[in-house]
VOPAGU-2260 file (C-alpha; in pm, 1 decimal, decimal comma):
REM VOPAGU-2260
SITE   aa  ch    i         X         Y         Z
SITE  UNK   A    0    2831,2    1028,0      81,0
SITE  UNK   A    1    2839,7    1050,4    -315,7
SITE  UNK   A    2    2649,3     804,2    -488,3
SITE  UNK   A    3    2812,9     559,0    -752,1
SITE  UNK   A    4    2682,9     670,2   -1090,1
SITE  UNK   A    5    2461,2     418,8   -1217,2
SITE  UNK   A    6    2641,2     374,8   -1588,2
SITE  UNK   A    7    2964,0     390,1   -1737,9
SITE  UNK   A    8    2809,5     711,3   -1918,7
SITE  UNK   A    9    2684,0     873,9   -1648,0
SITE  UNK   A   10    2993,4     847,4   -1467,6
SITE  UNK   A   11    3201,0    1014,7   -1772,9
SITE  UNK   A   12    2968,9    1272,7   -1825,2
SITE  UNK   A   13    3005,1    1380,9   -1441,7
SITE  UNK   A   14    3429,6    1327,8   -1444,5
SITE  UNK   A   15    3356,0    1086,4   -1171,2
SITE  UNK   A   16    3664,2     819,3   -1176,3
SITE  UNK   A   17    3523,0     577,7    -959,9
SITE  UNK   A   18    3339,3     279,6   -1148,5
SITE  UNK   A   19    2967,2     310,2   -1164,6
SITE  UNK   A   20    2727,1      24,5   -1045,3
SITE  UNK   A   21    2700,1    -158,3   -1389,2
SITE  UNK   A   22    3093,7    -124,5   -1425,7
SITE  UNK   A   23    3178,4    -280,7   -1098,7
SITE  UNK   A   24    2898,4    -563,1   -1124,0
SITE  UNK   A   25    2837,2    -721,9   -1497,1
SITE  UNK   A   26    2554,4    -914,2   -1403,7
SITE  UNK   A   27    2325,8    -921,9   -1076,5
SITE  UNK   A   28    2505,2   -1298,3   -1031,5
SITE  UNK   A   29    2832,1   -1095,9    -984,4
SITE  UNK   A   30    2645,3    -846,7    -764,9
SITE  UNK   A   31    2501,4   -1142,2    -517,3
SITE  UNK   A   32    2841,0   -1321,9    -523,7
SITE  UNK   A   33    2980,2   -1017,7    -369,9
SITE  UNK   A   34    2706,7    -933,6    -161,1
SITE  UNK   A   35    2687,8   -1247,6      13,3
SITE  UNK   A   36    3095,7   -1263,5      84,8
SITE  UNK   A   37    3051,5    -874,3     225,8
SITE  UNK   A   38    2791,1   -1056,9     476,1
SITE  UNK   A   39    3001,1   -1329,3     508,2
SITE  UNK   A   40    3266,6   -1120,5     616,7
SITE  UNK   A   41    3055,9    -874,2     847,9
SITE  UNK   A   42    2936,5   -1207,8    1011,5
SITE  UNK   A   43    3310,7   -1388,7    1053,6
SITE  UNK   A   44    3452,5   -1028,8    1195,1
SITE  UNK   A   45    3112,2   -1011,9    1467,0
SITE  UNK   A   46    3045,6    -707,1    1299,9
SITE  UNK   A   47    2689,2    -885,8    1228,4
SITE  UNK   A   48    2486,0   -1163,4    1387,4
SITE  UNK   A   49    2442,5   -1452,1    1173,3
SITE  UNK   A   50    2057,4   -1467,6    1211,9
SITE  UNK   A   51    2045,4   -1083,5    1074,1
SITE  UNK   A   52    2268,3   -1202,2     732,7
SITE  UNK   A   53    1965,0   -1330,6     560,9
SITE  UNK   A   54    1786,0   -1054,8     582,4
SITE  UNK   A   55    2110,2    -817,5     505,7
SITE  UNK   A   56    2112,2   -1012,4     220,1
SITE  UNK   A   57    1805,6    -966,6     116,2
SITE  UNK   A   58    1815,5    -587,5     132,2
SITE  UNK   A   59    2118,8    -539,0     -64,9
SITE  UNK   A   60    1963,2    -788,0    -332,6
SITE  UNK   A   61    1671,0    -549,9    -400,2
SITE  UNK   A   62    1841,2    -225,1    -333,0
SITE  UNK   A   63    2112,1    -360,4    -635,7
SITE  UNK   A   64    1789,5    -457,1    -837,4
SITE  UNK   A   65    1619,9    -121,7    -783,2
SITE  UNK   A   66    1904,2      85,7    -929,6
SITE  UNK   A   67    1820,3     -66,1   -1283,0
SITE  UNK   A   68    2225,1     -41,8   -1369,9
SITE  UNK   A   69    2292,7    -447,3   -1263,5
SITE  UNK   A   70    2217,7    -659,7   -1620,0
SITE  UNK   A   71    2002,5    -931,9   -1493,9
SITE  UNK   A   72    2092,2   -1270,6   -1564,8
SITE  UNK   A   73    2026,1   -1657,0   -1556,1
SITE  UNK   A   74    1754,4   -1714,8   -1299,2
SITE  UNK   A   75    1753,7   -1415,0   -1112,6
SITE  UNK   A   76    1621,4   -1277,2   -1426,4
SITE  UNK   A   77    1307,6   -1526,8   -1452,7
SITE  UNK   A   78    1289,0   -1482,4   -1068,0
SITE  UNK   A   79    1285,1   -1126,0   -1008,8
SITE  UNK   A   80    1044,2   -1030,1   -1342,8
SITE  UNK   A   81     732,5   -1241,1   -1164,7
């Protein structure tokens, strides 16, 4: 596996065509909106149980949080800097 690059910089600077993180997700409300349809989806297709999706969601939330490349916004920002 090869990691997304974090910024649009780092992902020129390494010739990497793919999108990085912050390209793909403009603000951390995109990045849950997506999130929670990919669970969604895992869930509908019995890839998932629907008493694991919370926690799923959950995971992904502060793994997307900890790679400092998602802008923060509205009240996930006044949430997550308690």
């Amino acid at each position: 596996m090869v990691a997304f690059a974090n910024t649009k910089a780092e992902r020129l600077a390494s010739g990497d065509p793919r999108l990085s993180i912050e390209e793909r997700y403009p603000s951390f409300s995109a990045y849950d909106k997506a999130v929670r349809a990919a669970v969604d989806d895992f869930v509908a297709k019995r890839f998932m149980l629907r008493e694991d999706a919370q926690a799923a969601v959950n995971r992904m939330l502060r793994a997307g949080r900890a790679t400092g490349a998602i802008a923060m916004d509205g009240a996930y920002k006044d949430l997550l800097e308690r």
